[in-house]
mmCIF file as Biopython writes it, N, C-alpha, C and O atoms, coordinates in Angstrom:
data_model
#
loop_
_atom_site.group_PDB
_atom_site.id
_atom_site.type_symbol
_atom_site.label_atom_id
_atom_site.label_alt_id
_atom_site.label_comp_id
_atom_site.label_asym_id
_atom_site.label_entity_id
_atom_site.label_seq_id
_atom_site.pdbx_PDB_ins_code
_atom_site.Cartn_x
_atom_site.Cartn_y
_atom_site.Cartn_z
_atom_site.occupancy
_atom_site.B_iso_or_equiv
_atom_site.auth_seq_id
_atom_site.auth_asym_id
_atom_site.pdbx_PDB_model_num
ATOM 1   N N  . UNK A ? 1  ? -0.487  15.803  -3.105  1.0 0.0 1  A 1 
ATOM 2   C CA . UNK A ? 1  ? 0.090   14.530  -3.420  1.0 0.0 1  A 1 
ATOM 3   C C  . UNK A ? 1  ? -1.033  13.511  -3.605  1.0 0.0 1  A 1 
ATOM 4   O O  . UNK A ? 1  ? -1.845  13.253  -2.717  1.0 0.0 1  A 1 
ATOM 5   N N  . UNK A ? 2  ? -1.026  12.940  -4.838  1.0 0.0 2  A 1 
ATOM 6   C CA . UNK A ? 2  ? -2.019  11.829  -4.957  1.0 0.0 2  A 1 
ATOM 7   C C  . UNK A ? 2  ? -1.469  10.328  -4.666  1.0 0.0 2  A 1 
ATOM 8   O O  . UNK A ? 2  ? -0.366  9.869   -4.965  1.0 0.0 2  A 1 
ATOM 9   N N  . UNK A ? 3  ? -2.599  9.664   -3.966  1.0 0.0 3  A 1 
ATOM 10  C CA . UNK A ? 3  ? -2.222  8.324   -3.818  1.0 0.0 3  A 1 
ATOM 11  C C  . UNK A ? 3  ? -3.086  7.184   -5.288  1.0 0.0 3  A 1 
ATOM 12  O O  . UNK A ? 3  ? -4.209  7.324   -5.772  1.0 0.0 3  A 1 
ATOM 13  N N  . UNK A ? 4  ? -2.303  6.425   -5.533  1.0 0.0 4  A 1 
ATOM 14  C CA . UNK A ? 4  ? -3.177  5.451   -6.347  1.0 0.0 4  A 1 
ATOM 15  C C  . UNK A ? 4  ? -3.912  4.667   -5.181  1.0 0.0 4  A 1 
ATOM 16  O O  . UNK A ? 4  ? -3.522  4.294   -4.075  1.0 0.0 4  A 1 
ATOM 17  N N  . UNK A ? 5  ? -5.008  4.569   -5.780  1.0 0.0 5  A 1 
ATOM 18  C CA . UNK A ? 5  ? -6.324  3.183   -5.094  1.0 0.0 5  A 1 
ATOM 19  C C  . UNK A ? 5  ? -5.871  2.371   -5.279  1.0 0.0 5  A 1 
ATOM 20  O O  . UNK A ? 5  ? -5.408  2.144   -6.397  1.0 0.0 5  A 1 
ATOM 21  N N  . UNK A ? 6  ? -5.743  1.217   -3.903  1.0 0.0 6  A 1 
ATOM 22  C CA . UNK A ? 6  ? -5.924  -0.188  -4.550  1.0 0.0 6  A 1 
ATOM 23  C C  . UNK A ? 6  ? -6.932  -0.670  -5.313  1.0 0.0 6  A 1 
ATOM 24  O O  . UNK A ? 6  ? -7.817  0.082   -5.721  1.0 0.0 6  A 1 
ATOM 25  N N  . UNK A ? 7  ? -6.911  -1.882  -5.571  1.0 0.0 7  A 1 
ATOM 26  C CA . UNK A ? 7  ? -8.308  -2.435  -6.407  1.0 0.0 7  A 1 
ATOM 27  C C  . UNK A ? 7  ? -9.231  -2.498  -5.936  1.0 0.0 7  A 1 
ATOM 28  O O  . UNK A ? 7  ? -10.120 -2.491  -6.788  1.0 0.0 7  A 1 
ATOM 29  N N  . UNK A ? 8  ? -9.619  -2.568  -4.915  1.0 0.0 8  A 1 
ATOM 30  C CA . UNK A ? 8  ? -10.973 -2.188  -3.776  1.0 0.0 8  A 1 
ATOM 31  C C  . UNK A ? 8  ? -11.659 -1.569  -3.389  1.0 0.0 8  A 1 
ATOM 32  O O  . UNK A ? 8  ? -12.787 -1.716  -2.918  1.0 0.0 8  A 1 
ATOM 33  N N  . UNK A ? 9  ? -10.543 -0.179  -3.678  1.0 0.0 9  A 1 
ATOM 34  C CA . UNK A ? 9  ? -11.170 0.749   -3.448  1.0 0.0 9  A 1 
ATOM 35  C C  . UNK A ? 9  ? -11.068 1.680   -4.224  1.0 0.0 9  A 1 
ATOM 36  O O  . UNK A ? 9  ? -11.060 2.842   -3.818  1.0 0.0 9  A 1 
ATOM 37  N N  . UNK A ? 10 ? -10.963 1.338   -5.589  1.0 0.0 10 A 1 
ATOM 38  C CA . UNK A ? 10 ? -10.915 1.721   -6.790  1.0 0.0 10 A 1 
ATOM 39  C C  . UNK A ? 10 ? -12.066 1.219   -7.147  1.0 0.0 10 A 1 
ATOM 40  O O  . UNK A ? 10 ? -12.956 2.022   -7.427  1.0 0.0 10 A 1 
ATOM 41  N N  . UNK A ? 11 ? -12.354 -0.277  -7.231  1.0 0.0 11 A 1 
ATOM 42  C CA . UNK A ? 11 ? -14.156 -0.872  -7.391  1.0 0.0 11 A 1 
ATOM 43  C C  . UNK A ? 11 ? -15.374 -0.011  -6.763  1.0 0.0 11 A 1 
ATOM 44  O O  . UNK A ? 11 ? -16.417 0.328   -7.323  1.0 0.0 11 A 1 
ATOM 45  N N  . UNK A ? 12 ? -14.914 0.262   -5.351  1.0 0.0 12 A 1 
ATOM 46  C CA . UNK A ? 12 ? -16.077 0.877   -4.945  1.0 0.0 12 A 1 
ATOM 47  C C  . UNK A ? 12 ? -16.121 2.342   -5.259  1.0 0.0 12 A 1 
ATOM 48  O O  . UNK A ? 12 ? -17.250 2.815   -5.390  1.0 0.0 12 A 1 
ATOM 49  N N  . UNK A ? 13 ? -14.995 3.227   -5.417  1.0 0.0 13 A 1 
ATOM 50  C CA . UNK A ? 13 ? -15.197 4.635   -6.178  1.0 0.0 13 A 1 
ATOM 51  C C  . UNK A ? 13 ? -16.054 4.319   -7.434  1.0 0.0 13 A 1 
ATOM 52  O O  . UNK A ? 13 ? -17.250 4.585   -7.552  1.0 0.0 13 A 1 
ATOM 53  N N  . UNK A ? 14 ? -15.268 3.716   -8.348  1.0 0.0 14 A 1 
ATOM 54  C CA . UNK A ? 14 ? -16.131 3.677   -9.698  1.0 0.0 14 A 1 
ATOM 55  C C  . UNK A ? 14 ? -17.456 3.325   -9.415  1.0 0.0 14 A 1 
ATOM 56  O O  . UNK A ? 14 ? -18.317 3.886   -10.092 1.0 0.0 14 A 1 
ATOM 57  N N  . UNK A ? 15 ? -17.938 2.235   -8.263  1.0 0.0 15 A 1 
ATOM 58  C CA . UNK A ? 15 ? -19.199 1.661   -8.285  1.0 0.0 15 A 1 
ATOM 59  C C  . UNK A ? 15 ? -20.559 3.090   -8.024  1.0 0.0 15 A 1 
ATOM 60  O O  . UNK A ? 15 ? -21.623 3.361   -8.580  1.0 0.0 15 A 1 
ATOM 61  N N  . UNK A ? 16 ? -19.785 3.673   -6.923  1.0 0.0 16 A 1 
ATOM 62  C CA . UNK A ? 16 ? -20.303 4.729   -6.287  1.0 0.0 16 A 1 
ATOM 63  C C  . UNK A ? 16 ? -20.131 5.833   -7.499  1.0 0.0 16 A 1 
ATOM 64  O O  . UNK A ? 16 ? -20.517 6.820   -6.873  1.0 0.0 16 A 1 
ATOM 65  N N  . UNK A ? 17 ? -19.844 6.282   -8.680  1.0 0.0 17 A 1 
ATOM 66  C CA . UNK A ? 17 ? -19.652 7.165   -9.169  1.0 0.0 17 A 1 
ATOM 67  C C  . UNK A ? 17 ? -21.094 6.820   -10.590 1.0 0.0 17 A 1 
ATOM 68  O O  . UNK A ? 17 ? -21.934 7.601   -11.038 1.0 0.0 17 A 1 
ATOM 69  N N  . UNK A ? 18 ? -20.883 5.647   -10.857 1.0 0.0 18 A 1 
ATOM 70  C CA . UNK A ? 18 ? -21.352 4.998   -11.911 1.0 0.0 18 A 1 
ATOM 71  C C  . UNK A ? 18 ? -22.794 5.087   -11.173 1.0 0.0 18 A 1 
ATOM 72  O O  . UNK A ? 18 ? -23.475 5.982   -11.675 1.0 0.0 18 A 1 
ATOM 73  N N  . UNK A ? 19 ? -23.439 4.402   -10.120 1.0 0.0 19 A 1 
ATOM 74  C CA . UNK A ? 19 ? -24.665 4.390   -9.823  1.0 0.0 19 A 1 
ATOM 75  C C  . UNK A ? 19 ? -24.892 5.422   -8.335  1.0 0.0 19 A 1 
ATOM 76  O O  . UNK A ? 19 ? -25.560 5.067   -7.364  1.0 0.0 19 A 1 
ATOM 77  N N  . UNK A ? 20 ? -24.069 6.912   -8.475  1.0 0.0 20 A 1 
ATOM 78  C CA . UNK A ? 20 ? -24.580 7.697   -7.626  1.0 0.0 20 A 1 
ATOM 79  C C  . UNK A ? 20 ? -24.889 7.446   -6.485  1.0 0.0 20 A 1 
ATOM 80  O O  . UNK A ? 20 ? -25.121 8.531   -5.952  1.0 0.0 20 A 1 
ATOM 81  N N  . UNK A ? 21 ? -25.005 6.801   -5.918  1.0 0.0 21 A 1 
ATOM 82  C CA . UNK A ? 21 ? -25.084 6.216   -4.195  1.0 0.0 21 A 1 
ATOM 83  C C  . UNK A ? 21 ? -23.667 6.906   -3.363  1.0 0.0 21 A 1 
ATOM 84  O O  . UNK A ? 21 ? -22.498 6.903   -3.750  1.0 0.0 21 A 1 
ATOM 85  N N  . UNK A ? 22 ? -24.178 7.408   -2.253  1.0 0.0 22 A 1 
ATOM 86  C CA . UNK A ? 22 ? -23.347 8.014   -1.020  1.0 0.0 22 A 1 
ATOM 87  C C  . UNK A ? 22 ? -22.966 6.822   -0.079  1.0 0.0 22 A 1 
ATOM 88  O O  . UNK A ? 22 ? -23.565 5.756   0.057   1.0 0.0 22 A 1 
ATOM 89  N N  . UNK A ? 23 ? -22.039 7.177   0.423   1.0 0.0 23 A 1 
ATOM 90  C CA . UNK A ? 23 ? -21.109 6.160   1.280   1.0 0.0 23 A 1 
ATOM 91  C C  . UNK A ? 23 ? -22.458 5.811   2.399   1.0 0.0 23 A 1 
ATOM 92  O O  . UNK A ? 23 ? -22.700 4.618   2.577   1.0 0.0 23 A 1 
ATOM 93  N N  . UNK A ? 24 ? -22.984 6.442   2.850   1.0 0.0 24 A 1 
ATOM 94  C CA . UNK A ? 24 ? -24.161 6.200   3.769   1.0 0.0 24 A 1 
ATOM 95  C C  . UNK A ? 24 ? -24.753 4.431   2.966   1.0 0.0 24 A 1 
ATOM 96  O O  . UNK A ? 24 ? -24.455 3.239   3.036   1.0 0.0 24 A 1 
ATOM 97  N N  . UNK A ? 25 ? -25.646 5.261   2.317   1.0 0.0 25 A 1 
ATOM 98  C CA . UNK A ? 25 ? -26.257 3.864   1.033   1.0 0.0 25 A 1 
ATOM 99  C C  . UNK A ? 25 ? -25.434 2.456   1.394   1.0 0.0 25 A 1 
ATOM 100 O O  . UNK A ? 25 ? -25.695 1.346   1.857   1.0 0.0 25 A 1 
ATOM 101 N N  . UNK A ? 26 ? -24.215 3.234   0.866   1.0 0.0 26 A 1 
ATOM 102 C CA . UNK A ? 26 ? -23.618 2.019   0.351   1.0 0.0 26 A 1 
ATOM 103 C C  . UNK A ? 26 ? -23.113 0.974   1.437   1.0 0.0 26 A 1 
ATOM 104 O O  . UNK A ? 26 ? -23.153 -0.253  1.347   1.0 0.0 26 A 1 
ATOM 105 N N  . UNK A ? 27 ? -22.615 1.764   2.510   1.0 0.0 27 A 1 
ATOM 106 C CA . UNK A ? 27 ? -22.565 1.198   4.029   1.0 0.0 27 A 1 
ATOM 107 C C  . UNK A ? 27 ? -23.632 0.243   4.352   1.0 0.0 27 A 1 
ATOM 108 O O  . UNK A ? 27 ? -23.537 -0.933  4.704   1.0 0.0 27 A 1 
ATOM 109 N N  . UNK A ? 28 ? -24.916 1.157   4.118   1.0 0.0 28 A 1 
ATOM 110 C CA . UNK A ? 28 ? -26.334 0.197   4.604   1.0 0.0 28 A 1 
ATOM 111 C C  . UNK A ? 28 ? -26.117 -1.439  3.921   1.0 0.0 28 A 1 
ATOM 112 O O  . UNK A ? 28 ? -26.172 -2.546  4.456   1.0 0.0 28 A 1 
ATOM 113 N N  . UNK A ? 29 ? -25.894 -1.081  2.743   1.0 0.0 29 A 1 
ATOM 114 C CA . UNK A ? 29 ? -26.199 -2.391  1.697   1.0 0.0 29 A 1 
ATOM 115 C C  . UNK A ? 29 ? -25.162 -3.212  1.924   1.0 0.0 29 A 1 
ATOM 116 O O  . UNK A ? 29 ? -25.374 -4.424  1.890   1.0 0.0 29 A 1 
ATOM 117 N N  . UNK A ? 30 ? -23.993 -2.769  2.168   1.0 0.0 30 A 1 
ATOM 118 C CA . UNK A ? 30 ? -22.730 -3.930  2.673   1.0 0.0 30 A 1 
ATOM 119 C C  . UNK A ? 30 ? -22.970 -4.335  4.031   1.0 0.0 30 A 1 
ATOM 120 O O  . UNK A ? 30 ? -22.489 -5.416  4.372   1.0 0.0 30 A 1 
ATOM 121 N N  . UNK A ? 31 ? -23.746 -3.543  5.022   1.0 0.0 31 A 1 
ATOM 122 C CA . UNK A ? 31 ? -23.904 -4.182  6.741   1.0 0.0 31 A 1 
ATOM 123 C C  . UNK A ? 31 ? -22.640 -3.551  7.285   1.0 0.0 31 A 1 
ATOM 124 O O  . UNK A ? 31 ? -22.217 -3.900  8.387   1.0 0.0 31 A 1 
ATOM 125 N N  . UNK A ? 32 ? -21.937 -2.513  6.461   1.0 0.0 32 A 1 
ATOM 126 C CA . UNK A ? 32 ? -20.627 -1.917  7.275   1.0 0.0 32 A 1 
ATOM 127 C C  . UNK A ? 32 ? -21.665 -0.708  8.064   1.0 0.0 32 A 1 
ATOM 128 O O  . UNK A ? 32 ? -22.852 -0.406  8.190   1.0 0.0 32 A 1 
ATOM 129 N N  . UNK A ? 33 ? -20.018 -0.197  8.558   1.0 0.0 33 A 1 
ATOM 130 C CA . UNK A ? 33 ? -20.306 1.173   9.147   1.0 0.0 33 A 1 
ATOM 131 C C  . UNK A ? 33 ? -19.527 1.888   8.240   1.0 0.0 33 A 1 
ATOM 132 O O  . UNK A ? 33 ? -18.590 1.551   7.516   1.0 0.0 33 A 1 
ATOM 133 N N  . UNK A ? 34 ? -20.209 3.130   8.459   1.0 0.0 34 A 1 
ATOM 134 C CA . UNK A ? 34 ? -19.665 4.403   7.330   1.0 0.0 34 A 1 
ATOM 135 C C  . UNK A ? 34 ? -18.254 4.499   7.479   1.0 0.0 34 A 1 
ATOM 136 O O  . UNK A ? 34 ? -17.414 4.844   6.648   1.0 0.0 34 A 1 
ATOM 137 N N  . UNK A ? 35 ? -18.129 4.170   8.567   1.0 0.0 35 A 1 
ATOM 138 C CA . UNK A ? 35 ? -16.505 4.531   8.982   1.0 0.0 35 A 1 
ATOM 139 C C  . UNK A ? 35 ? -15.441 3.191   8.845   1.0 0.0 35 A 1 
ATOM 140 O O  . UNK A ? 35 ? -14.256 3.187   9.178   1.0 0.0 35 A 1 
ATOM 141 N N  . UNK A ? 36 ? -16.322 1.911   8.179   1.0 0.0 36 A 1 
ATOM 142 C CA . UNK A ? 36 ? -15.736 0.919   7.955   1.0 0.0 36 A 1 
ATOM 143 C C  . UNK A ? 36 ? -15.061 1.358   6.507   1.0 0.0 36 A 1 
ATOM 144 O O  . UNK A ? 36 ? -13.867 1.379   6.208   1.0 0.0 36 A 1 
ATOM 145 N N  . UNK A ? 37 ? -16.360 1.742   5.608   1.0 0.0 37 A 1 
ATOM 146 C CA . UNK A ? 37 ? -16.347 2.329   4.629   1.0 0.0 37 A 1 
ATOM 147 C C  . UNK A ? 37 ? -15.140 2.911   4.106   1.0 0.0 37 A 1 
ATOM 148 O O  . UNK A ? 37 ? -14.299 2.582   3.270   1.0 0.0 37 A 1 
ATOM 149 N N  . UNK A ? 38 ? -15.356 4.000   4.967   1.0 0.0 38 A 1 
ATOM 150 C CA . UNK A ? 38 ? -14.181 5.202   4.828   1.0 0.0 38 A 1 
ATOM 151 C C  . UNK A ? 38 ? -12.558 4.890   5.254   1.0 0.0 38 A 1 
ATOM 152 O O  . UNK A ? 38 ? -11.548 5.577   5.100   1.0 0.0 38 A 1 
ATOM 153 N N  . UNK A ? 39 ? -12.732 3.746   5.769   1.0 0.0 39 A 1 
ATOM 154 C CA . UNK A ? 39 ? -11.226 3.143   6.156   1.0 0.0 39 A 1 
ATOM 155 C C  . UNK A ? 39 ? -10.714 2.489   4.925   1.0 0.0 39 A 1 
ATOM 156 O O  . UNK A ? 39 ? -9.565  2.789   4.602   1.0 0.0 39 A 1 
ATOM 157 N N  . UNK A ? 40 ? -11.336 1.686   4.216   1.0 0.0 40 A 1 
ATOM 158 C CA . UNK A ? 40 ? -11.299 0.382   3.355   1.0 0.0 40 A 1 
ATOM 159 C C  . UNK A ? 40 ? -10.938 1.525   1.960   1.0 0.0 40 A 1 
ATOM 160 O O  . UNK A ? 40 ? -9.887  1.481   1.321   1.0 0.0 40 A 1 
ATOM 161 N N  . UNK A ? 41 ? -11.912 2.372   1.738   1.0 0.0 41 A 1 
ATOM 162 C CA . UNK A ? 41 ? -11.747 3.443   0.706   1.0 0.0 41 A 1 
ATOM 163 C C  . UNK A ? 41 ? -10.527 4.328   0.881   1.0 0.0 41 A 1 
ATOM 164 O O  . UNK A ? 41 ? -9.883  4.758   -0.076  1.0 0.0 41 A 1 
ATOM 165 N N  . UNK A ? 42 ? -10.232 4.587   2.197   1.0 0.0 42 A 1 
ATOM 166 C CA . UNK A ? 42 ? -9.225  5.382   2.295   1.0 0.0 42 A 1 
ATOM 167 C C  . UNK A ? 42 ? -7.545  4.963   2.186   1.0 0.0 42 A 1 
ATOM 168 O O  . UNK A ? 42 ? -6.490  5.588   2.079   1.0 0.0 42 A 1 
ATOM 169 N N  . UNK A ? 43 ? -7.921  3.656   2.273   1.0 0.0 43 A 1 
ATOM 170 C CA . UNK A ? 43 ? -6.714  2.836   2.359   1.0 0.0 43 A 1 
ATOM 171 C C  . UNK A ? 43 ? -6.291  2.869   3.945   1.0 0.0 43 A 1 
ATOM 172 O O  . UNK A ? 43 ? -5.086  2.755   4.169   1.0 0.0 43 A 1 
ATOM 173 N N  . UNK A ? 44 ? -6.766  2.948   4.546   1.0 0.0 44 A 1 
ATOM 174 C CA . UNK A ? 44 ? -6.343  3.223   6.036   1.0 0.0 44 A 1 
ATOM 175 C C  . UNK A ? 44 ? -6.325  1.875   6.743   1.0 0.0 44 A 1 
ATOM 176 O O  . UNK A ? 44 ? -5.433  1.866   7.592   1.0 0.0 44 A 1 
ATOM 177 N N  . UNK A ? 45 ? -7.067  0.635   6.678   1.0 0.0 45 A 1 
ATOM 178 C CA . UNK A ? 45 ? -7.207  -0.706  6.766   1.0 0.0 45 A 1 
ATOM 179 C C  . UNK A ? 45 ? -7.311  -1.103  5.257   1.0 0.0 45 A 1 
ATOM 180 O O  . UNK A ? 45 ? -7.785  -0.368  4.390   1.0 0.0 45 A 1 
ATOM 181 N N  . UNK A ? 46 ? -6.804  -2.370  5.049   1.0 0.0 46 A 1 
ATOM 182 C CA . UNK A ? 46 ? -6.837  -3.356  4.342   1.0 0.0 46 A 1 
ATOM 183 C C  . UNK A ? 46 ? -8.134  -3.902  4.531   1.0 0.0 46 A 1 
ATOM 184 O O  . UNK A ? 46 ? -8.309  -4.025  5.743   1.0 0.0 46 A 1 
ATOM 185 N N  . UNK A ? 47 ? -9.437  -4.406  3.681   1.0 0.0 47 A 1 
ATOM 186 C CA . UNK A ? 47 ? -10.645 -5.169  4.102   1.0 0.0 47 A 1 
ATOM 187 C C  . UNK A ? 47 ? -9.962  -6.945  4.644   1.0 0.0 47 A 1 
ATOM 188 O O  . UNK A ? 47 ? -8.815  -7.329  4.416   1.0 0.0 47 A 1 
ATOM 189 N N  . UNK A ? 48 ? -10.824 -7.588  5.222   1.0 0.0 48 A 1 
ATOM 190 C CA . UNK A ? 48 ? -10.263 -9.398  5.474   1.0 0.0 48 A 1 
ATOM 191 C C  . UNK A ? 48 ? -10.878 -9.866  4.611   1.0 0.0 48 A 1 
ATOM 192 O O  . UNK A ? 48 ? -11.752 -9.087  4.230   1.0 0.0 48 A 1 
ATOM 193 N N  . UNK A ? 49 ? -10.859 -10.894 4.026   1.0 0.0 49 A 1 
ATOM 194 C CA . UNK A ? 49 ? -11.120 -11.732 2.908   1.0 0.0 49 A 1 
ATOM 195 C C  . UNK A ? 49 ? -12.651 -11.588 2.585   1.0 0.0 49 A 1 
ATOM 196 O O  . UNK A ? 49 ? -13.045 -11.586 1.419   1.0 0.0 49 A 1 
ATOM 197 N N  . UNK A ? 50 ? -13.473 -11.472 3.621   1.0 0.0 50 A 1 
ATOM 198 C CA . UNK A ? 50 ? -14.906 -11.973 4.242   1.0 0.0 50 A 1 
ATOM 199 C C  . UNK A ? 50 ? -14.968 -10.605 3.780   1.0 0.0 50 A 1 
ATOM 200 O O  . UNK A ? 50 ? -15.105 -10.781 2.569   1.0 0.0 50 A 1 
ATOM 201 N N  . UNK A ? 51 ? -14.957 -9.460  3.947   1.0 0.0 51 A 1 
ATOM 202 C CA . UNK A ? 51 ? -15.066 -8.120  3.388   1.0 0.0 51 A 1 
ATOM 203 C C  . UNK A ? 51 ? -15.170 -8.254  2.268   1.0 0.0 51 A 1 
ATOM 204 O O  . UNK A ? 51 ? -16.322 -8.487  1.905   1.0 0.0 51 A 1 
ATOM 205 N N  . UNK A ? 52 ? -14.125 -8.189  1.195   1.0 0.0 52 A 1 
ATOM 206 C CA . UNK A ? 52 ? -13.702 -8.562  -0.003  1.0 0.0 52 A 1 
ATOM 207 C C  . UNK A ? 52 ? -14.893 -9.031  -0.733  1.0 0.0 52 A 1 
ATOM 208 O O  . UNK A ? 52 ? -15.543 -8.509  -1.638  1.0 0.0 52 A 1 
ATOM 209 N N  . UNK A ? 53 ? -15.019 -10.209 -0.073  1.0 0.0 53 A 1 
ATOM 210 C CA . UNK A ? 53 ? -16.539 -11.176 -0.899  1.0 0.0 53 A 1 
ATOM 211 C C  . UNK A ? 53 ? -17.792 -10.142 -0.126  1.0 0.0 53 A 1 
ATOM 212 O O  . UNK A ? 53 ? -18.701 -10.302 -0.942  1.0 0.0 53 A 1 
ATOM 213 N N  . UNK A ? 54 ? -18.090 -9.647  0.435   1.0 0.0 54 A 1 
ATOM 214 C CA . UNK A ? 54 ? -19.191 -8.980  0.543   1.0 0.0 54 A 1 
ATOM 215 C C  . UNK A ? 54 ? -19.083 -7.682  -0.338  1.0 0.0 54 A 1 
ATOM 216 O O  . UNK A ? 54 ? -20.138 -7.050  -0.389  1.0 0.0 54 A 1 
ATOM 217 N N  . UNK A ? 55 ? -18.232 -7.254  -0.908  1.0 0.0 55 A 1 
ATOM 218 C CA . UNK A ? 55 ? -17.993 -5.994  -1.527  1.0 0.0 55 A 1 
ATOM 219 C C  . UNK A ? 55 ? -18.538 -6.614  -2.856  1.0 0.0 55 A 1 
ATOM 220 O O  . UNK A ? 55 ? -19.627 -6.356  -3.367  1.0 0.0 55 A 1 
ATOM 221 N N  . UNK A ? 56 ? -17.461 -7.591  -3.387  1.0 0.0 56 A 1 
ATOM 222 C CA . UNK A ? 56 ? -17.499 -8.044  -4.739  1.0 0.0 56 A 1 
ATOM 223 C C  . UNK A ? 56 ? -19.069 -8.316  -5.450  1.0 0.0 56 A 1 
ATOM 224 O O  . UNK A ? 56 ? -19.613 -8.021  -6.514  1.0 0.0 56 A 1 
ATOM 225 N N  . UNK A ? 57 ? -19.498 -9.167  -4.012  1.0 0.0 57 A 1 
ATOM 226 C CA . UNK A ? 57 ? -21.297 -9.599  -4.210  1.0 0.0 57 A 1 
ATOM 227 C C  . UNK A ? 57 ? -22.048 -8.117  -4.332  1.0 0.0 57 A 1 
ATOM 228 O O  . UNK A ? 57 ? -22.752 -7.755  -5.275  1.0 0.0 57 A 1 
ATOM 229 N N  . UNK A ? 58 ? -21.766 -7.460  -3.307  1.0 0.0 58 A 1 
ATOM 230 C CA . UNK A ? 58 ? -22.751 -6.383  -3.222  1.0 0.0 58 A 1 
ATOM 231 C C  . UNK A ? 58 ? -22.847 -5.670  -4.987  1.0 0.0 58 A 1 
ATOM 232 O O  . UNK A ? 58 ? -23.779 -5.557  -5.783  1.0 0.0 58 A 1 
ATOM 233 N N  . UNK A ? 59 ? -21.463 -5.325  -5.036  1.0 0.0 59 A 1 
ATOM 234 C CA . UNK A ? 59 ? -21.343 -4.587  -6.228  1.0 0.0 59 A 1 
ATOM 235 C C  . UNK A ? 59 ? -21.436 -5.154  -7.994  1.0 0.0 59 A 1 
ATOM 236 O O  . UNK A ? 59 ? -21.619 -4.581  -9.068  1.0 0.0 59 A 1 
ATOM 237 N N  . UNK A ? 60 ? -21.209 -6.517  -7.580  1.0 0.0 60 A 1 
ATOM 238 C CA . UNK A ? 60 ? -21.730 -7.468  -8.806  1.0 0.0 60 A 1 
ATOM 239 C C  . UNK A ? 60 ? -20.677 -7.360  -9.661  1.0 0.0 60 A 1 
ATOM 240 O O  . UNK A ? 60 ? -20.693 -7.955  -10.739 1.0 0.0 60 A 1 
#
């Protein structure tokens, strides 16, 4: 059963697919934890606003 991505975590798949970087990387460069990561991507938490804008910046 497939789930659709929200937009968030649809940005950061494509971001991560487009410039090859592992969730590790990409964790470092946002100041998350991998497992923040993997929540936000997984749909498992919703990011808070303050997330959101650190994603958007990071990923440009």
């Amino acid at each position: 059963m497939s789930r659709n991505l929200n937009n968030i975590a649809r940005e950061i798949v494509t971001y991560q697919k487009e410039h090859d970087i592992p969730d590790t990387m990409l964790a470092f460069n946002l100041h998350f934890s991998v497992e923040e990561l993997h929540d936000i991507k997984s749909m498992h938490r919703a990011p808070s606003q303050d997330e959101v804008d650190i994603i958007k910046k990071t990923l440009g």
